[in-house]
Backbone as JSON, one array per atom type, in Angstrom:
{
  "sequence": "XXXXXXXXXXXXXXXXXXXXXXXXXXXXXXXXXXXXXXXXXXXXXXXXXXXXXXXXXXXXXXXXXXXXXXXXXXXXXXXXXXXXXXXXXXXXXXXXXXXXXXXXXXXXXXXXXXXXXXXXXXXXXXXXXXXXXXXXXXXXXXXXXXXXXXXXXXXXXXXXXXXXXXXXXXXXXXXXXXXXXXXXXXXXXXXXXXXXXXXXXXXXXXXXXXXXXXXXXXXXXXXXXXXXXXXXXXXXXXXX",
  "N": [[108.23, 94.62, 116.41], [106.98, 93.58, 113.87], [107.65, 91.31, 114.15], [106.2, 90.21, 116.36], [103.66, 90.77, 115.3], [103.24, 88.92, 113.48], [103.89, 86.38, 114.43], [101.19, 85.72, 115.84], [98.34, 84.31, 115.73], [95.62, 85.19, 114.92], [94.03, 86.82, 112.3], [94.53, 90.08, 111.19], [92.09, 92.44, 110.1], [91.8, 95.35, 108.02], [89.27, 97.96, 109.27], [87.59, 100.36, 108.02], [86.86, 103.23, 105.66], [87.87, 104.84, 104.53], [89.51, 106.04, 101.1], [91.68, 106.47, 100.47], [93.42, 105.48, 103.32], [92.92, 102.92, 102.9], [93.94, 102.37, 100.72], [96.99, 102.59, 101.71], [97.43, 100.79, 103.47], [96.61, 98.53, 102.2], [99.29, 97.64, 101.09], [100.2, 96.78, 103.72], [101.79, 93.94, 104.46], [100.86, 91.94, 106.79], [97.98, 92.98, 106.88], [95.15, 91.54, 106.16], [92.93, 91.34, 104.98], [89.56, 93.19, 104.72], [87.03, 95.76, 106.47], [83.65, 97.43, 106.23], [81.35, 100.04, 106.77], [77.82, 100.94, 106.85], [77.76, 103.85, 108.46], [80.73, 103.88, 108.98], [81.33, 104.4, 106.13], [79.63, 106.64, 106.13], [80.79, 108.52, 107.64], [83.25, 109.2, 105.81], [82.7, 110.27, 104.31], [81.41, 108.93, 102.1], [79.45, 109.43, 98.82], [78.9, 107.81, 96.85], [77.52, 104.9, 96.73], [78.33, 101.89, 95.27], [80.2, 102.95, 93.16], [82.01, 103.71, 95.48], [83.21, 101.07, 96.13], [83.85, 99.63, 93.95], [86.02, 100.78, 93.36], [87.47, 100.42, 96.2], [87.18, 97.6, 95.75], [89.37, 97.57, 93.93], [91.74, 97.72, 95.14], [92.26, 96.6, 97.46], [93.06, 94.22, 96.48], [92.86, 90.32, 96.16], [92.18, 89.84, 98.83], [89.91, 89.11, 101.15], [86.87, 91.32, 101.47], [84.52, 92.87, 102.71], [81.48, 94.39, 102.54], [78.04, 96.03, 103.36], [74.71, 95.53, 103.5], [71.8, 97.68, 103.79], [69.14, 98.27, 103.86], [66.07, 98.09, 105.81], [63.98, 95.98, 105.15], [63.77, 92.87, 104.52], [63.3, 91.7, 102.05], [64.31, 93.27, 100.09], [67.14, 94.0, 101.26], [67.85, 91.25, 100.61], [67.44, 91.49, 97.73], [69.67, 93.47, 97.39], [71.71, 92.2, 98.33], [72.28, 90.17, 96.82], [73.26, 91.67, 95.14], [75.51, 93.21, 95.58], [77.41, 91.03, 96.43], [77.76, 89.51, 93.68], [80.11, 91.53, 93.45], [82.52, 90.76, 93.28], [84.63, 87.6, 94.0], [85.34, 87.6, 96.14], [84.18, 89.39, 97.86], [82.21, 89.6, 100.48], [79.13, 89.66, 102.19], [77.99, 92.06, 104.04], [75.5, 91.49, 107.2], [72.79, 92.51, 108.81], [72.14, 90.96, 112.57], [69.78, 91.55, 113.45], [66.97, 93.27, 111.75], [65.52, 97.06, 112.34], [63.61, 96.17, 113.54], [64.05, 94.34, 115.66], [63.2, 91.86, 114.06], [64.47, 88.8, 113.77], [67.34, 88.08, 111.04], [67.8, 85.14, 110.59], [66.86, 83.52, 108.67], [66.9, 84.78, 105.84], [69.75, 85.04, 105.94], [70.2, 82.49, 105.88], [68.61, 81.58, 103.59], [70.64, 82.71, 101.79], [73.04, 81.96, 102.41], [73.49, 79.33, 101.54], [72.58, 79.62, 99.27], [75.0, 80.1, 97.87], [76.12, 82.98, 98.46], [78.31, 84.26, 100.06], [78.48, 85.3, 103.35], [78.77, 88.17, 105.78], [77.84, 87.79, 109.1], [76.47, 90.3, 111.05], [76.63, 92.63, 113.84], [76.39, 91.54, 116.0], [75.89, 90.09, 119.75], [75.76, 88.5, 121.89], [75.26, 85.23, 122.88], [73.58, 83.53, 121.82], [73.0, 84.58, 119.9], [74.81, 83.8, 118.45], [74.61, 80.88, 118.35], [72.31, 81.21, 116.92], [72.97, 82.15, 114.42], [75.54, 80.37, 113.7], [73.83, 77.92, 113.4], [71.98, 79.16, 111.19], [73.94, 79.54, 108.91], [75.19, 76.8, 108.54], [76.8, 73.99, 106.77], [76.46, 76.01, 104.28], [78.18, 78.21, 102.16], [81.53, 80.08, 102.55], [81.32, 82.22, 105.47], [81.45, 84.46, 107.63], [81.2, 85.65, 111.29], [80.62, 88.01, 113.1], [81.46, 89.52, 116.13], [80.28, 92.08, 118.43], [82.56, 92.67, 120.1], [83.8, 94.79, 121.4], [82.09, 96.49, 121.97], [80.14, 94.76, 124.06], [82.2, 94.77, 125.44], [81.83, 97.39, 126.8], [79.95, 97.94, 128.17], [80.67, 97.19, 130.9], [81.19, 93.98, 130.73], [83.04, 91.22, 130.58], [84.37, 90.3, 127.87], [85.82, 87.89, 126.4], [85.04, 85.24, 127.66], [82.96, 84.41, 126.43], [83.97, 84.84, 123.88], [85.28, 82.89, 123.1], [83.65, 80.48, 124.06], [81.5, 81.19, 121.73], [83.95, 80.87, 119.17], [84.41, 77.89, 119.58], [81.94, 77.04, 119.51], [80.96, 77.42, 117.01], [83.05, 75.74, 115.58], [82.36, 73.43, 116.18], [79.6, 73.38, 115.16], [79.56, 75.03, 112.55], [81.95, 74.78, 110.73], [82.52, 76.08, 108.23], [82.35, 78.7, 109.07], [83.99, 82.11, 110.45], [85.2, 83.01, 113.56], [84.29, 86.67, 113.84], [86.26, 88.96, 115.88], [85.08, 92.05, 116.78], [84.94, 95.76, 117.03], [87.36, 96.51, 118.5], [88.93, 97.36, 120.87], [91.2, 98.86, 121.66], [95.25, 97.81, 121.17], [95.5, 95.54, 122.95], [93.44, 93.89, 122.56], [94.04, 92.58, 120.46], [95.7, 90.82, 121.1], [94.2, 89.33, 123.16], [92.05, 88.21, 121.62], [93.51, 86.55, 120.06], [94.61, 84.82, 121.72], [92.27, 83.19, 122.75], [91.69, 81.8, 120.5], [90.28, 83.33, 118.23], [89.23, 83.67, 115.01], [89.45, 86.32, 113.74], [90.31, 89.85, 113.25], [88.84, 93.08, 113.84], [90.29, 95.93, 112.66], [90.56, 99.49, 113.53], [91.94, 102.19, 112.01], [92.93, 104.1, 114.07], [93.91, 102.55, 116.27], [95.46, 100.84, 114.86], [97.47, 102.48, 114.41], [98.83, 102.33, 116.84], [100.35, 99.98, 116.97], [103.14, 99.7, 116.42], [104.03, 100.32, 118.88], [103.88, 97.68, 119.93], [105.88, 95.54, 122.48], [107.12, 97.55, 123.14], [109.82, 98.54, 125.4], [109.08, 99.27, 128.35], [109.67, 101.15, 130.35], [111.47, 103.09, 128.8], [109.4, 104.14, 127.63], [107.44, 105.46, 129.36], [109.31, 107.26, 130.13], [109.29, 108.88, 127.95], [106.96, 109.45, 127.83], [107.25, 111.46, 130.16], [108.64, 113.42, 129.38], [106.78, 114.02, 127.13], [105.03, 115.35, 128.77], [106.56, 117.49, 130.47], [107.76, 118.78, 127.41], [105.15, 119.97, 126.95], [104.45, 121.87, 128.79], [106.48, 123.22, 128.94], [105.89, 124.71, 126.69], [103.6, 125.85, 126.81], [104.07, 127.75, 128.57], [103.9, 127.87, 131.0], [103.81, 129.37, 134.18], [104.89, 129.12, 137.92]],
  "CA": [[106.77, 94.67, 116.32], [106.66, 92.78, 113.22], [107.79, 89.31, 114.63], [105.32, 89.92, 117.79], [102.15, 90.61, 115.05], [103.33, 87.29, 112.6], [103.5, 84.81, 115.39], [99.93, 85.39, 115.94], [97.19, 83.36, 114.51], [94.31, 86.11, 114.44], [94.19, 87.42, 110.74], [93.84, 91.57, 111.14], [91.49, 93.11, 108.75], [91.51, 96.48, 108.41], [88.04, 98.08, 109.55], [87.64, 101.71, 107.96], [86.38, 103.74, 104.46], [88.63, 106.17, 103.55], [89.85, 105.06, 100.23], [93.7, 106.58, 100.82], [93.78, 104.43, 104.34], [92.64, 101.0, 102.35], [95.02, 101.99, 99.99], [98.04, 102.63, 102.23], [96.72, 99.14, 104.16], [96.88, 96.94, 101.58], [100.8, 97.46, 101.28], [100.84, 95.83, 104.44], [101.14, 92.25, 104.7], [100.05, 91.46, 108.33], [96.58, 93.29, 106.81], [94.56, 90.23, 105.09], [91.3, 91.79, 104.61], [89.11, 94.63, 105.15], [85.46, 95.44, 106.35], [83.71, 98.82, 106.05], [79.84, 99.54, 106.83], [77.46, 102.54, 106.67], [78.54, 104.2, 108.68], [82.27, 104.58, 108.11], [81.33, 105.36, 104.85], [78.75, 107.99, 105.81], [81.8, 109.88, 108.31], [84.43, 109.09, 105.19], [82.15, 111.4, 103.18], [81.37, 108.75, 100.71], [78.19, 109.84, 98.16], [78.08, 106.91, 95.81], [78.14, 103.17, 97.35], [78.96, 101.39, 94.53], [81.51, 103.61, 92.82], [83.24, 103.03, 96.18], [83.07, 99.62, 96.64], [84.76, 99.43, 92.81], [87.76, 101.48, 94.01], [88.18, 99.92, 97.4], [87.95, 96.08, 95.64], [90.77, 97.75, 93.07], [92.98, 98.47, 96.18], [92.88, 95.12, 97.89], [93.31, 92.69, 95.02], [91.88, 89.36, 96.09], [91.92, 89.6, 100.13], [88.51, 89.27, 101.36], [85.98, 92.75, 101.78], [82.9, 93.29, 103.54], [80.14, 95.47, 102.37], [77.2, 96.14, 103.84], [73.28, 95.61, 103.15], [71.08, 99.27, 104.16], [67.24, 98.18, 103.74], [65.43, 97.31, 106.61], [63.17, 95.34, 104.67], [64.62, 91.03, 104.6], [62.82, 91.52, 100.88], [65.34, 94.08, 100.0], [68.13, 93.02, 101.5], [67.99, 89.72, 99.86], [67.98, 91.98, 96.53], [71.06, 94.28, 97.86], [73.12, 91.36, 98.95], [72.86, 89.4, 95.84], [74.15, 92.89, 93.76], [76.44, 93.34, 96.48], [77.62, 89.52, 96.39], [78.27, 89.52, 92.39], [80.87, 92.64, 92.61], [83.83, 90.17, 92.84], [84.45, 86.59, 94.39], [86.35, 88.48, 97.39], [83.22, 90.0, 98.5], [81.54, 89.16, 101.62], [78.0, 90.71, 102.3], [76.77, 91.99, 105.76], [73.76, 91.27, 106.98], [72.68, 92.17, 110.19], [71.53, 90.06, 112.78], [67.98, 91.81, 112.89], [66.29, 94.63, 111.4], [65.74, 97.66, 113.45], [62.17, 95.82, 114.64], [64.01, 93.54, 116.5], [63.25, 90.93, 113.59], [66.01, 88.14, 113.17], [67.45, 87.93, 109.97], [68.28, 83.88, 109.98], [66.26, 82.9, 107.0], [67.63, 85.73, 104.94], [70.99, 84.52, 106.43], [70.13, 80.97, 105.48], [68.33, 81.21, 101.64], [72.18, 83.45, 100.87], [74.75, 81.3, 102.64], [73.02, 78.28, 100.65], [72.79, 79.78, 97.61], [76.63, 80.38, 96.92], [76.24, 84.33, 99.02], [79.68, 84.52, 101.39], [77.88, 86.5, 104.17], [79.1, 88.66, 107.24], [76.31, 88.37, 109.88], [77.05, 91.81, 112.01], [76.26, 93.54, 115.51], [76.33, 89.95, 116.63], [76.65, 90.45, 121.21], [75.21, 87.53, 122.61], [76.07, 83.33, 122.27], [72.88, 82.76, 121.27], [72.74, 85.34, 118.6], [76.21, 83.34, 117.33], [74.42, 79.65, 118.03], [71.59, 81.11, 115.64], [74.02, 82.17, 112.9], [76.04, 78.81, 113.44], [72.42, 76.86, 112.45], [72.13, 79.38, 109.77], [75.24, 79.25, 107.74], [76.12, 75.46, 108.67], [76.5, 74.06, 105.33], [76.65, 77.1, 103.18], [79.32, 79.05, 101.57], [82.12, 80.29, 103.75], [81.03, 83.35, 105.91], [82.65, 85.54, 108.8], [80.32, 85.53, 112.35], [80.96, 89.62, 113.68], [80.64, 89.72, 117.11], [81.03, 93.24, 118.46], [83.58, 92.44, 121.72], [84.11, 95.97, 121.95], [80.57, 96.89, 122.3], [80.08, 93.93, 125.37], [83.27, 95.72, 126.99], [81.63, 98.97, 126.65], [79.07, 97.34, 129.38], [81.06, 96.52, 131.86], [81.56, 92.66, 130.56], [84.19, 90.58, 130.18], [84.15, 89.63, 126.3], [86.95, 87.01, 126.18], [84.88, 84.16, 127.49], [81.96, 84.8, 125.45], [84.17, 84.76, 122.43], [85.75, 81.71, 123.61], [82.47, 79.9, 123.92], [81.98, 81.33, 120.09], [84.56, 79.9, 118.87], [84.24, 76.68, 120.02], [80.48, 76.2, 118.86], [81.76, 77.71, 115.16], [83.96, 75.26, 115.44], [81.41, 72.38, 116.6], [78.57, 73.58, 114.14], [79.63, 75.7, 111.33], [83.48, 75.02, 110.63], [82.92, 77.33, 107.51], [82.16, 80.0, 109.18], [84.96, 81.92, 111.16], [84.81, 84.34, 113.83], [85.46, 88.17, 113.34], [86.16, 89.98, 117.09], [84.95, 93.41, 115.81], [84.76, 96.54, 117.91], [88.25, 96.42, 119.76], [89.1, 99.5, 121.7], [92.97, 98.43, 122.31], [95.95, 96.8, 121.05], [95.47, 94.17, 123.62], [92.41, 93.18, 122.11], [94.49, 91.73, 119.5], [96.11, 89.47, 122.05], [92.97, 88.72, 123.93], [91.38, 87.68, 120.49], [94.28, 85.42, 119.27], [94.61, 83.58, 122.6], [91.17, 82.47, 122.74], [91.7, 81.0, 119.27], [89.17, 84.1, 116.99], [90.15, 83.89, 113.82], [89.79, 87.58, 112.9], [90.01, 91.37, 114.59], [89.03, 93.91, 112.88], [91.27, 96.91, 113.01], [90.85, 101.16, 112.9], [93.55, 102.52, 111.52], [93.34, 104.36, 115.26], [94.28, 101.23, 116.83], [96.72, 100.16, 113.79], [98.67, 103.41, 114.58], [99.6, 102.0, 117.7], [101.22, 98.81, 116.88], [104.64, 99.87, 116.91], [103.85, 100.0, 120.5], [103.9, 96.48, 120.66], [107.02, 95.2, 122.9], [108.4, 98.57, 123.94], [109.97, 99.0, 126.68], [108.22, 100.62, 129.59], [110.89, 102.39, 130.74], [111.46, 104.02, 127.29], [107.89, 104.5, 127.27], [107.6, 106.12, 130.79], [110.48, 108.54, 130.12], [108.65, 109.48, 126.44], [105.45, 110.63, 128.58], [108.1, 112.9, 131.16], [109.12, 113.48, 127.8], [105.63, 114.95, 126.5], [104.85, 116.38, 129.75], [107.43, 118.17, 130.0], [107.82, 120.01, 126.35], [103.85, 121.07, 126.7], [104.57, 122.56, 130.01], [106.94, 123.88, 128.25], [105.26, 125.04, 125.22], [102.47, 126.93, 126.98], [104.98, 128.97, 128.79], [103.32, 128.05, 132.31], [105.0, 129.6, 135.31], [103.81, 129.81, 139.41]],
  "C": [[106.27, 93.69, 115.28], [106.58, 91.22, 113.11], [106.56, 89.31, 115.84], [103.96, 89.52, 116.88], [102.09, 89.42, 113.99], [103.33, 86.24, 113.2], [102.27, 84.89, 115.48], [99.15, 84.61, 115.07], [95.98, 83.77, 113.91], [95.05, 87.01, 113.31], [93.66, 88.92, 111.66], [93.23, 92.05, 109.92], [91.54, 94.31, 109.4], [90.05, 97.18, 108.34], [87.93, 99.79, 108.84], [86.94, 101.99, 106.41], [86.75, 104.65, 103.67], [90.06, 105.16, 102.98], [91.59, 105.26, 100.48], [94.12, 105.48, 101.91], [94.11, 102.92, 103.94], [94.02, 101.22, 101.6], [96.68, 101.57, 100.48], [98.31, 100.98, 103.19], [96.99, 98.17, 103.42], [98.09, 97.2, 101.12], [101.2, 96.81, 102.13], [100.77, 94.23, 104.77], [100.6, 91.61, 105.47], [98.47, 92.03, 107.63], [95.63, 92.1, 105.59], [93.08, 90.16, 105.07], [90.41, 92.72, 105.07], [87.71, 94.73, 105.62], [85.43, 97.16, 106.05], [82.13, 98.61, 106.45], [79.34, 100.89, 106.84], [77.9, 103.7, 107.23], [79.63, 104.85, 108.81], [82.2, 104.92, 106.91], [80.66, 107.21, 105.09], [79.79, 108.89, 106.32], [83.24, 109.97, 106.94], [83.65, 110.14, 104.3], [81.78, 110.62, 101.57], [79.92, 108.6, 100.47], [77.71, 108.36, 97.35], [78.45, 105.24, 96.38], [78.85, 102.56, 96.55], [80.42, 101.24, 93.73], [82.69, 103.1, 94.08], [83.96, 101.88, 96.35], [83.85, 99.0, 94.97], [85.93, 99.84, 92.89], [88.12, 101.01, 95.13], [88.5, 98.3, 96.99], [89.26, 96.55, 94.43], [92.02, 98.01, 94.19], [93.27, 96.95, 97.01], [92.78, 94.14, 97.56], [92.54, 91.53, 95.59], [92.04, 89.54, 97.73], [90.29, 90.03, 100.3], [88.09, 90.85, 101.95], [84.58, 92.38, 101.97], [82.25, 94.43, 103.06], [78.98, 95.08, 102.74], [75.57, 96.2, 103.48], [73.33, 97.14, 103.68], [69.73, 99.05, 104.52], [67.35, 97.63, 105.18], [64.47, 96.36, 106.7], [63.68, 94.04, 104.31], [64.35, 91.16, 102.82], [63.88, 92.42, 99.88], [66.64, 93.62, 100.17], [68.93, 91.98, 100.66], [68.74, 90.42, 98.35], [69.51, 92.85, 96.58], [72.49, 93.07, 97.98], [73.25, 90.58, 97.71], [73.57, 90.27, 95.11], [75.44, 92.52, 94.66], [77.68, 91.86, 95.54], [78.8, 89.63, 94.93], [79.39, 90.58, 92.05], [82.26, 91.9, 92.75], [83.27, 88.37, 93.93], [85.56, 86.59, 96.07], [85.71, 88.86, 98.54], [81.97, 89.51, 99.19], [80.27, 90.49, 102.32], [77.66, 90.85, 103.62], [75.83, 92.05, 106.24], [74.13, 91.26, 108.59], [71.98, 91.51, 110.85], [70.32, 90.42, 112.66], [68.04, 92.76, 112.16], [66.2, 95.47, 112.05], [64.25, 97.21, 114.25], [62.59, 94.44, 114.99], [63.67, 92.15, 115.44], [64.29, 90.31, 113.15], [66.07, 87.87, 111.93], [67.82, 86.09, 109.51], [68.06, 83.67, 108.88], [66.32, 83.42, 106.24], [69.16, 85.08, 104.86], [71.2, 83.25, 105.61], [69.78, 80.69, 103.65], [70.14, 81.83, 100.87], [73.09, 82.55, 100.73], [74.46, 79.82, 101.73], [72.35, 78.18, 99.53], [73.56, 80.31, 96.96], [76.95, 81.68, 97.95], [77.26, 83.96, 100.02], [79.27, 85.9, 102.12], [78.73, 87.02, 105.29], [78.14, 88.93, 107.78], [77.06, 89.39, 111.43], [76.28, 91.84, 113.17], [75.77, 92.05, 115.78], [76.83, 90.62, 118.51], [76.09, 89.63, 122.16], [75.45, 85.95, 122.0], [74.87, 83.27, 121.68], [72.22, 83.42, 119.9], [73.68, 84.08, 118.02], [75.51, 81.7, 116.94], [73.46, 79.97, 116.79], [71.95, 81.15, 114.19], [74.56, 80.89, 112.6], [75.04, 77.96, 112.63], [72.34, 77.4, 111.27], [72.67, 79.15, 108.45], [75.83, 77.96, 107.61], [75.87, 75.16, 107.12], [76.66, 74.97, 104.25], [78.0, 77.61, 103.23], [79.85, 79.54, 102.97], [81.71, 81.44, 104.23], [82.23, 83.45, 106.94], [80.87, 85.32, 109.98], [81.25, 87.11, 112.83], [80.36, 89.77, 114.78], [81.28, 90.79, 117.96], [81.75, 92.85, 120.19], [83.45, 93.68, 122.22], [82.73, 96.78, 122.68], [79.62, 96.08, 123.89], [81.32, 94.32, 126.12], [82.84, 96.82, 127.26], [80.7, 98.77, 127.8], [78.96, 97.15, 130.4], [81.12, 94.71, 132.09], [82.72, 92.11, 130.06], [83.94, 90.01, 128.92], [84.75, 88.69, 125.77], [85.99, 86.04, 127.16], [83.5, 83.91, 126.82], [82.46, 84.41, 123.74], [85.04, 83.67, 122.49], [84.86, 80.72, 123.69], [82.23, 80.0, 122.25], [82.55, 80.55, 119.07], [84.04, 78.42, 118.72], [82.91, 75.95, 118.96], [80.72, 76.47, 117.16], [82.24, 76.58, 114.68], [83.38, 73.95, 115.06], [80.2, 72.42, 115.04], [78.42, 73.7, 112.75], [80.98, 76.06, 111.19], [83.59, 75.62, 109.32], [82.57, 78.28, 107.75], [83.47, 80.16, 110.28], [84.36, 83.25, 111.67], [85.48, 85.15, 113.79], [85.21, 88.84, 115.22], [86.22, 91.22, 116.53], [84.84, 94.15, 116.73], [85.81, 96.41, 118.51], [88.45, 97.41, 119.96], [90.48, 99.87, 122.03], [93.75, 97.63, 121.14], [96.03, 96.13, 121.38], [94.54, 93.61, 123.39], [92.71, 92.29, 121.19], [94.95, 90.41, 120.05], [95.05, 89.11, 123.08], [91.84, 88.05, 122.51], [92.27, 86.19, 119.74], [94.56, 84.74, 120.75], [93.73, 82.68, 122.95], [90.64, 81.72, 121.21], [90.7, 81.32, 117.88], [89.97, 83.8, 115.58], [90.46, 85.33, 113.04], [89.7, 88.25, 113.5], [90.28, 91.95, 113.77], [89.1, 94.87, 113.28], [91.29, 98.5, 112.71], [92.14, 101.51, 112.78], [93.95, 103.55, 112.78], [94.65, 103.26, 116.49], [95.99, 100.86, 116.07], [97.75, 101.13, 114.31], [99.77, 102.86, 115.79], [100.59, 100.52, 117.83], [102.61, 98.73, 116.5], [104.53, 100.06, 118.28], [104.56, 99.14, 120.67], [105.46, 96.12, 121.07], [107.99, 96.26, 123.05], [108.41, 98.33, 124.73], [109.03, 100.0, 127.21], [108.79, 101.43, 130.02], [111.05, 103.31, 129.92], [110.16, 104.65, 127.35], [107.66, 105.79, 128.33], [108.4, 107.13, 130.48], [110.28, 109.09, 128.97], [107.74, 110.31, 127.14], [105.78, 111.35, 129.13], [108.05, 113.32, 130.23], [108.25, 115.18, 127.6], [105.06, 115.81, 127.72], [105.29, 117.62, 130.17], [107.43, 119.57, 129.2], [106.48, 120.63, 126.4], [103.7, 121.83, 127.68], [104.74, 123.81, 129.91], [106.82, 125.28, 127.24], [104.44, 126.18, 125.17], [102.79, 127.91, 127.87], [103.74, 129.24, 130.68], [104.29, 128.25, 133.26], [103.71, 129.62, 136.56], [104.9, 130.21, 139.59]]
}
C-alpha cells in the first residue's frame, strides 16, 4: 500500500478537526498537510477557534493548514483572514468563493493574495468559478484553488474533466496557485485526482481508513465479505 500511495504525485492532506486524528496524521509521512473548516470543527465539538488552531499548528510542525474565515461580511473577513494569516507562516486562509448572497469574493481574494495572505479559495464547482480565482491570485502569494469534486459527483457529473481543464488553466494563469480536489467520496478519487495531474486531495480519516485496501487482492477480498457474511448470520443466530 505504501509503494502504490508514494509513486503518486497528488500530495494527501488530511481533511478533519479532531485534534487526536491530526495528531495521529501527522506521524504519517504520505500526509503533507491538513485543512479543517466550520464545520468539522462545529461536529468535532470544538468551542474556542483559536485555542484550536494553536494546538492543531503544534501537531503538524511546518506542513501547510487551512483555516477558515466565518463572517459573511468581505469587511470582516478581510479582518479574520489577516488574524487568521499571522498565526504561523504554514497557515493558509479560506475564503469562500461568495458570501451566502451569492456575492463573489474576488477582490477580497485579490487585496490578500497581493498583500503577502496564502489563501484557500473554497466550495469552488464550476471552471469559471476556478478561471475567476486564477485572475485573482495570479501574481500573489502562493494559494491552494478547492474545488469540491465530490460535491459535482454528488450530481450526477463526471468531475475528472472539469478538474483536468482546472489544472491546466492554474497552470496557464496562476502557476502559484495549486489545485486542491476536495470532497472525495472514495479511494479512487485519489487515483482519478493524480492522473489528471491535481496537485492535492483532501482526505477524511473515513477514506484514509481504507487505504490499506489499496492493491488487495480481490479474491482475498471476496472471500473476507463470505467471510463477514457469514459470522453475522452467524452471530444473530438466524435459522429457517
Amino acid at each position: 500500500m505504501m509503494k502504490a500511495i508514494e509513486r503518486l504525485s497528488v500530495e494527501l492532506f488530511a481533511d478533519g478537526a479532531d485534534l487526536d486524528a491530526i495528531a495521529r496524521l501527522a506521524q504519517l509521512p504520505y500526509i503533507k498537510g491538513f485543512t479543517t473548516n466550520p464545520t468539522l470543527m462545529r461536529h468535532a465539538g470544538v468551542a474556542d477557534y483559536e485555542a484550536f488552531a494553536g494546538r492543531a499548528l503544534a501537531l503538524v510542525g511546518d506542513r501547510p493548514i487551512s483555516f477558515e474565515v466565518f463572517s459573511d461580511e468581505f469587511d470582516e473577513m478581510e479582518r479574520q483572514a489577516r488574524r487568521i494569516s499571522a498565526w504561523g507562516p504554514n497557515v493558509y486562509v479560506k475564503i469562500p468563493i461568495t458570501n451566502t448572497r451569492r456575492e463573489p469574493s474576488g477582490p477580497l481574494v485579490r487585496r490578500l493574495a497581493h498583500s503577502g495572505v496564502q489563501v484557500n479559495v473554497t466550495a469552488l464547482l464550476t471552471l469559471d468559478q476556478v478561471r475567476d480565482v486564477a485572475g485573482a491570485v495570479a501574481g500573489g502569494a502562493p494559494a491552494f484553488v478547492s474545488v469540491f469534486a465530490g460535491r459535482v459527483a454528488d450530481t450526477g457529473r463526471d468531475p475528472e474533466p472539469l478538474m483536468a481543464e482546472a489544472v491546466a488553466h492554474l497552470a496557464a494563469v496562476a502557476p502559484n496557485a495549486r489545485l486542491i480536489w476536495a470532497s472525495p467520496r472514495e479511494v479512487l478519487n485519489i487515483f482519478h485526482a493524480d492522473r489528471i495531474g491535481c496537485h492535492v486531495i483532501t482526505v477524511t480519516t473515513d477514506v484514509l481508513k481504507k487505504l490499506p485496501l489499496v492493491g488487495r487482492s480481490l479474491e482475498d477480498y471476496s472471500l473476507e465479505t463470505v467471510q463477514m457474511f457469514h459470522d453475522d448470520a452467524r452471530r444473530a443466530g438466524y435459522e429457517l
